[in-house]
N, C-alpha and C positions, 0 to 999 in steps of 0.2 A: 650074454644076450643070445637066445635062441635064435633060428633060422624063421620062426614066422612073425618074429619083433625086427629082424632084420627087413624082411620082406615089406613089414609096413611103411619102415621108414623110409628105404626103396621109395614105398611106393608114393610116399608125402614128397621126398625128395622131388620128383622126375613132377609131379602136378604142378609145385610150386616152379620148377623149370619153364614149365608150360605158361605158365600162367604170367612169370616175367615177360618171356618171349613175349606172347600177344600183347602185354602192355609198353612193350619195348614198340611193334608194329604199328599201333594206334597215335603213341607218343612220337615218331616221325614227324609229320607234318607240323609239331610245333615247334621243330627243334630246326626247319628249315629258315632258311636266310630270311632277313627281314628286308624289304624295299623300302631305297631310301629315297624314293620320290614324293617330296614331299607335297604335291598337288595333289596327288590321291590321299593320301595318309596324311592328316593332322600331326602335329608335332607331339603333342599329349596321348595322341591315339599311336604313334611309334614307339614313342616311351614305354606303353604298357605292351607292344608287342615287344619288345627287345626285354622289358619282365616277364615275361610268359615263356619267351624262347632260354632266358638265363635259365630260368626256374624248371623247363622239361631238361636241359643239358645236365644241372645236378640231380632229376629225375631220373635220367639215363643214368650217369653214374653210379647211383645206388644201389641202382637193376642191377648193374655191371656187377658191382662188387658180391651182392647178396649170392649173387649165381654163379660168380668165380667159386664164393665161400660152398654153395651147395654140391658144385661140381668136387672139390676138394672131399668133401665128405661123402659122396659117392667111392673117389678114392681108395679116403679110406676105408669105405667097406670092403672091396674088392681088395687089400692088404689084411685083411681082419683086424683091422685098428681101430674101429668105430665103435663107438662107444667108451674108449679108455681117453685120460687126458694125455695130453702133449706132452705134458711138462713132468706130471706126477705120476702116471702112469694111472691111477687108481680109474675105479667105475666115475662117469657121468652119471649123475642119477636121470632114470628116466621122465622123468617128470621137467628137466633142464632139455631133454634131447625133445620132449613133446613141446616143447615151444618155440626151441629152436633146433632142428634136427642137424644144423650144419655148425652148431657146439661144437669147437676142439678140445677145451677145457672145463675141466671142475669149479664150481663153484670159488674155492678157493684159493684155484691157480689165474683165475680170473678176475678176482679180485685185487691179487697182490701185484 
């Protein structure tokens, strides 16, 4: 992989960074505690917040992991490893790394 394929996926990389981040910012206040007074709050109407707040915490998590996974493949650029699999060593095809830039493996080590 040349230095201006590197540079793009750099630069995919660090956006999608970005763009968890704010959604990580935005996603705060659903992820905050739920009041259990139930004079204000209906009992049906707590129900769907306490589903709301589950459902941004596994929302959080995903963020979490996706941006663990991209920071990792930042990485490995900066080792010159990016773009080869883990396991087999061989090329990523680019068209795997265009979809998911933070790929560690081939097609077929990802499979197995």
């Amino acid at each position: 992989m040349n230095r201006s394929e590197l540079r793009e996926f750099e630069t995919l990389i660090l956006s999608r960074l970005e763009e968890l981040e704010r959604n990580s910012l935005v996603g705060q206040d659903a992820q905050s505690v739920v009041e259990l007074d139930q004079q204000a709050v209906g009992r049906l109407s707590r129900m769907d917040a306490l589903q709301n707040q589950a459902m941004a915490k596994a929302q959080q998590t995903r963020r979490d992991l996706e941006a663990l996974r991209l920071r990792a493949a930042l990485d490995r650029m900066a080792e010159g490893e990016f773009g080869y699999c883990e396991d087999c060593g061989d090329d990523i095809p680019r068209r795997r790394l265009d979809l998911d830039p933070a790929a560690s493996k081939c097609v077929s080590c990802a499979a197995g």
